[in-house]
Backbone bond lengths (Angstrom), bond angles and torsions (degrees), N, CA, C in turn:
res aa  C-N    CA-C-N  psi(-1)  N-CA   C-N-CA  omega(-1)  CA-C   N-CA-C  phi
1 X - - - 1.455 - - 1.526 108.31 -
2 X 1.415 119.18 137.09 1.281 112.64 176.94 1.798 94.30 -109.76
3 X 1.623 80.19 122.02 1.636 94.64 -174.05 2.077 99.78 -72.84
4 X 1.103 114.10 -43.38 1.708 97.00 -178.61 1.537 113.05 -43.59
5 X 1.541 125.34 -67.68 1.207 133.19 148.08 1.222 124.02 -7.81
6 X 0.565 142.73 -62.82 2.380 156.27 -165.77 1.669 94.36 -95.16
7 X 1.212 134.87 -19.61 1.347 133.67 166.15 1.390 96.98 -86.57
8 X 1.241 136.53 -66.42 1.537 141.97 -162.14 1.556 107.23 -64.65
9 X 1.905 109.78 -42.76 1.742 97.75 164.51 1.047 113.54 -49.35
10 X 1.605 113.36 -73.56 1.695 113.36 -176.60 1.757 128.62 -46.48
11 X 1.001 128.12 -51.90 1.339 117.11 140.88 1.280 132.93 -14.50
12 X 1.591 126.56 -62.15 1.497 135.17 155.44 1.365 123.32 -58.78
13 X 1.420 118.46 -28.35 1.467 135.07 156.17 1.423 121.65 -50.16
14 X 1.179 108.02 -66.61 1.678 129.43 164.83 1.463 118.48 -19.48
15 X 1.525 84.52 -67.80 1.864 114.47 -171.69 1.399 101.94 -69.31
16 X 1.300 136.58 -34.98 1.271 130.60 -179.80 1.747 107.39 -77.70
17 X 1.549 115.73 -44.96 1.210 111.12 165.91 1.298 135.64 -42.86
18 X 1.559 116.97 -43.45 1.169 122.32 175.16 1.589 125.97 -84.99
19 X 1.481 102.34 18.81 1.532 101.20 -175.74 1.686 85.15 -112.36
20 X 1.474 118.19 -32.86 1.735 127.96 -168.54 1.575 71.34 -64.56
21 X 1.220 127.08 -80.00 1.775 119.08 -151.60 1.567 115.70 -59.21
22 X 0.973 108.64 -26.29 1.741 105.77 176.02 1.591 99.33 -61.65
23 X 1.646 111.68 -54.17 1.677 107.78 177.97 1.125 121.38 -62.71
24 X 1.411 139.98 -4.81 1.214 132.25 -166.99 1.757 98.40 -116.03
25 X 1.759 103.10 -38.41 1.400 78.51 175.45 1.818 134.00 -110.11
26 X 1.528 85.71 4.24 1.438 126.23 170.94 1.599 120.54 -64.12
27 X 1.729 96.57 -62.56 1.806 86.14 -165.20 1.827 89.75 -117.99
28 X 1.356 128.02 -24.76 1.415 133.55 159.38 1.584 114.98 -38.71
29 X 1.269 100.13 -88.07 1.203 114.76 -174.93 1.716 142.80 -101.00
30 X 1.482 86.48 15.37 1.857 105.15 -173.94 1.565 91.95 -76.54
31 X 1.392 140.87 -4.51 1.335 104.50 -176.69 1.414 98.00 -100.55
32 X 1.420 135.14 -6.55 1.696 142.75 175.28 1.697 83.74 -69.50
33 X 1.074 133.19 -44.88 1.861 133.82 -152.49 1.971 87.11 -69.18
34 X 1.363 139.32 -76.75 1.369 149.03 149.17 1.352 116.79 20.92
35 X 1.704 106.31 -51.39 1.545 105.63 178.25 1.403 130.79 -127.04
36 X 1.986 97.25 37.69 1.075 119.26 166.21 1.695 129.24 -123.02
37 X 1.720 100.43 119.43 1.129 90.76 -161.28 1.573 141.04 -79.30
38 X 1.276 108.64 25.56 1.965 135.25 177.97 1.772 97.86 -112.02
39 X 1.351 116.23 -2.44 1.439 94.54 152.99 1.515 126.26 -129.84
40 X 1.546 95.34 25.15 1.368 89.42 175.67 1.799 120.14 -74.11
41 X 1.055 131.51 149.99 1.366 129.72 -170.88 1.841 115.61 -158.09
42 X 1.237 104.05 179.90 1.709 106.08 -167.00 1.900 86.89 -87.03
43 X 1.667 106.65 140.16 1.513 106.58 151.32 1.658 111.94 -44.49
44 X 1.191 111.22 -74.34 1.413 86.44 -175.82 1.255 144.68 -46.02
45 X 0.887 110.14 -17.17 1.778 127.20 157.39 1.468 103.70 -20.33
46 X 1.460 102.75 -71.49 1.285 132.08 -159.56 1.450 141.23 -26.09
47 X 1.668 87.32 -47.35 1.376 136.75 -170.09 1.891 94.90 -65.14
48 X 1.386 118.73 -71.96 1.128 109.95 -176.82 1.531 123.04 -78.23
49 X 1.561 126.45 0.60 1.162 127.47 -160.71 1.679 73.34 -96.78
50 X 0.653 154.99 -17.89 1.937 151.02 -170.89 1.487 91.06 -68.44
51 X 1.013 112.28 -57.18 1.650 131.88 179.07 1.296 118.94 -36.08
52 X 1.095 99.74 -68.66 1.556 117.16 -172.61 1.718 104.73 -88.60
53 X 1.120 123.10 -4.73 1.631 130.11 162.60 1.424 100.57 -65.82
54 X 1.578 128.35 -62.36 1.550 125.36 -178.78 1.604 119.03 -57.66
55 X 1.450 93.13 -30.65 1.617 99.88 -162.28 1.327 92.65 -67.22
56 X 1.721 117.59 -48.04 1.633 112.84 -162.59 1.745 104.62 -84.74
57 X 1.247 122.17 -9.55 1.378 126.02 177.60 1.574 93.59 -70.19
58 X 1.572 126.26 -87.57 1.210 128.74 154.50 1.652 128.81 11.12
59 X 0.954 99.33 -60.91 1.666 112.70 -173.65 1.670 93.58 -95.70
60 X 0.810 160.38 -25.71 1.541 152.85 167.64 1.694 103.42 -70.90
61 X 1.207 111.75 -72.57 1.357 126.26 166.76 1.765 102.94 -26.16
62 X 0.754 137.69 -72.77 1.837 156.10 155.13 1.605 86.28 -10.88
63 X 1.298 112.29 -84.51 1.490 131.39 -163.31 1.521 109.14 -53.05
64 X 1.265 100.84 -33.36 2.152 104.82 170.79 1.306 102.80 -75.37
65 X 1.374 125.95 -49.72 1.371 123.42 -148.74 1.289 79.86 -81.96
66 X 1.303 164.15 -86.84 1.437 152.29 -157.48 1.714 108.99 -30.07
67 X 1.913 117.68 -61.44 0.910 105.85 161.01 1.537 139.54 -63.70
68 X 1.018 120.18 15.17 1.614 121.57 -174.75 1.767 89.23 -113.72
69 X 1.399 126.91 -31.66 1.712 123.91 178.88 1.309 103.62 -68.67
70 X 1.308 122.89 -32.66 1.561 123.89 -139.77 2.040 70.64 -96.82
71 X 1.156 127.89 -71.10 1.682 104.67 171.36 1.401 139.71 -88.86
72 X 1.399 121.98 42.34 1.121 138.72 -146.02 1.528 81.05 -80.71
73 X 1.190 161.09 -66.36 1.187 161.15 153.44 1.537 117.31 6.45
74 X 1.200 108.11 -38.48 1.711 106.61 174.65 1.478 123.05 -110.63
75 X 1.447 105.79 26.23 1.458 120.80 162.88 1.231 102.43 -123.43
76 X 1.656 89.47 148.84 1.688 115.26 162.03 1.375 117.17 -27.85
77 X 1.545 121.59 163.02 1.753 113.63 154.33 1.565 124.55 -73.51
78 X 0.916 78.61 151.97 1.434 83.88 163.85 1.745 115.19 76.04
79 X 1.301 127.23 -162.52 1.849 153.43 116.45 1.898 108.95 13.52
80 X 1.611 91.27 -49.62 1.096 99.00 -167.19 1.840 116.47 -83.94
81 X 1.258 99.74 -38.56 1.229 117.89 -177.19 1.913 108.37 -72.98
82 X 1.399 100.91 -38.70 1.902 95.26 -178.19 1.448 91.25 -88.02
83 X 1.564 147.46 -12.64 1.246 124.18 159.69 1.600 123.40 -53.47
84 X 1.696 112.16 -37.95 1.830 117.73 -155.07 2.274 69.61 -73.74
85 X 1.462 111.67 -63.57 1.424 98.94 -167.71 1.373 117.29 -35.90
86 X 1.485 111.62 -55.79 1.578 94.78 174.77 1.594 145.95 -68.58
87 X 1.418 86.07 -25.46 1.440 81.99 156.34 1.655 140.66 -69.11
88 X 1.582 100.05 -23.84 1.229 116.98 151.71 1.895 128.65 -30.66
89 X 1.512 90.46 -72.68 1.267 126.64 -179.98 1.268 116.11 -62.19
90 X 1.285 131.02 -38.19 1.306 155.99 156.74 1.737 117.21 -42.80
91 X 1.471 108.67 -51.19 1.407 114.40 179.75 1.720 95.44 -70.15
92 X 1.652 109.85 -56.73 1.417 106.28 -153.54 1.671 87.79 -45.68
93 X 1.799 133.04 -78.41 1.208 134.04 -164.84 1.422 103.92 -29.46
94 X 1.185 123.46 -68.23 1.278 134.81 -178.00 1.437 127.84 -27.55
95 X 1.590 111.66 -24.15 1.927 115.21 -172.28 1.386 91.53 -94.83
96 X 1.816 120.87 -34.74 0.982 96.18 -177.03 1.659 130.52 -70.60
97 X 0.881 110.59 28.90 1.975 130.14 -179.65 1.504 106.65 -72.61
98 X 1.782 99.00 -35.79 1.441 106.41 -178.24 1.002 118.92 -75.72
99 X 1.182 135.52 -12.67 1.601 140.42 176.21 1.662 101.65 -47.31
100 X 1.234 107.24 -67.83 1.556 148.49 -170.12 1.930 104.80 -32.83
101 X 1.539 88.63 -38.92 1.888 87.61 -178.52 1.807 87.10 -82.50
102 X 0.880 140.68 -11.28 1.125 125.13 -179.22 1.701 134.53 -87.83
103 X 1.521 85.54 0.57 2.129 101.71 -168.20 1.374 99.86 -155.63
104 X 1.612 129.26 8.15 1.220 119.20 167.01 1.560 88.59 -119.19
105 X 1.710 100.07 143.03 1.524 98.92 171.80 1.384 93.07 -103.93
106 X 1.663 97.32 151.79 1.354 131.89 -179.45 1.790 92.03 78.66
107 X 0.879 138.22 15.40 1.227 110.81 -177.51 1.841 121.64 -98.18
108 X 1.286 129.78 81.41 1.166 177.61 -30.12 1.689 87.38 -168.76
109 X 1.649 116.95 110.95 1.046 136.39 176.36 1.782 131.02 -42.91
110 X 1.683 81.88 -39.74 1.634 88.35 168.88 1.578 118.85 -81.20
111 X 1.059 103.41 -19.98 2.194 108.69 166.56 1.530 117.87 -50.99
112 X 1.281 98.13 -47.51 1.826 115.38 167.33 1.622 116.84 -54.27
113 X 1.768 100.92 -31.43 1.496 97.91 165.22 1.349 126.87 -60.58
114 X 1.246 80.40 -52.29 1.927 105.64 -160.88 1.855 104.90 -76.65
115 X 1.116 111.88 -27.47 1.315 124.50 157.01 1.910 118.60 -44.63
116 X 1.338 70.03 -77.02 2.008 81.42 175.54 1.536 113.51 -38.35
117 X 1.748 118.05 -52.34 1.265 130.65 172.64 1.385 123.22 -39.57
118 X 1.556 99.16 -65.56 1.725 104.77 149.59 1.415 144.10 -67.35
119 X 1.159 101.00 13.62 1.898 124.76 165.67 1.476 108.29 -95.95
120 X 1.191 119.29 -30.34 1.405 120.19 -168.17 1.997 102.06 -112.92
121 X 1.221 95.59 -10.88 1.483 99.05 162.90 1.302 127.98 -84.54
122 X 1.472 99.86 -17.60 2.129 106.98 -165.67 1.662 100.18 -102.29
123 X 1.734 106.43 -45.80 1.368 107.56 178.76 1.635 105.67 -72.68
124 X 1.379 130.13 -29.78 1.209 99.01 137.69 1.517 159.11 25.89
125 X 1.333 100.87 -111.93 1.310 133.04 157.21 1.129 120.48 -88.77
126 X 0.966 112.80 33.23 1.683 142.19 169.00 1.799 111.56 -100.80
127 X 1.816 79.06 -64.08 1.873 97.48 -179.57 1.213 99.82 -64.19
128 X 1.574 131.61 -18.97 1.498 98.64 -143.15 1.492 71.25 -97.82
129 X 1.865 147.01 -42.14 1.712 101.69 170.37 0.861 150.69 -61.94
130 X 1.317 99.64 -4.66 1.633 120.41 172.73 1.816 92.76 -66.36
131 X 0.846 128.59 -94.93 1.256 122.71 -174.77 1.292 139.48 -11.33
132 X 1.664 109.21 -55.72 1.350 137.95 132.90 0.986 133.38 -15.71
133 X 1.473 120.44 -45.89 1.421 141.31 -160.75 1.613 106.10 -102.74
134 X 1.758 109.60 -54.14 1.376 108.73 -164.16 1.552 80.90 -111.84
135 X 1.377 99.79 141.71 1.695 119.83 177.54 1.155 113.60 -96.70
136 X 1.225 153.44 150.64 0.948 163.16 128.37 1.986 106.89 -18.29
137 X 1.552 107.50 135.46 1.694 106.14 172.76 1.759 89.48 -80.88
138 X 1.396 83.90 160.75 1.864 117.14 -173.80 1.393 71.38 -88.08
């Protein structure tokens, strides 16, 4: 495994993830967020949670792209191959959404759906630069 590589996919992984999730839960689905009452919060909040959205996109993204090098061997080439991983990867993150109706109050059963959807949509297009990015050895 070339660890610079599998750091530099995931990194590029990351960064693409967190622009897919800002759109999905940003300009998609921020007006469902409005009339729920476990996410209401202060604007200023805001300001640094942007922050710490890249940082933890970034550093997860990091943590796939290492795991997607370390088995890059049992995926497809290419686009195609870091998509089947992310979608993989995507569901596992994704169930854990359900925890969330269970220790956040008000936090609304069908969000955990639509959540999961967008877990398997970002890692996704996550995998597929991962794929893109880290090649398969000859």
């Amino acid at each position: 495994m070339n660890w610079g590589r599998a750091i530099g996919a995931g990194l590029a992984a990351g960064f693409v993830q967190n622009i897919v999730n800002f759109v999905l839960h940003g300009l998609v689905l921020g007006s469902m967020y409005t009339d729920q009452p476990a996410f209401v919060q202060e604007p200023d909040d805001m300001a640094m949670q942007i922050v710490w959205f890249l940082v933890i996109a970034l550093t997860i993204g990091t943590v796939a792209g290492l795991l997607f090098a370390s088995s890059r061997q049992s995926w497809a080439d290419g686009a195609r191959g870091g998509l089947h991983f992310g979608i993989l990867l995507g569901a596992v993150v994704g169930f854990q959404q359900f925890y969330l109706t269970l220790v956040v109050n008000d936090f609304p059963y069908s969000v955990a759906w639509i959540w999961l959807g967008v877990e398997i949509i970002s890692f996704g297009v996550g995998g597929m630069v991962l794929g893109a990015v880290y090649k398969r050895a000859e």
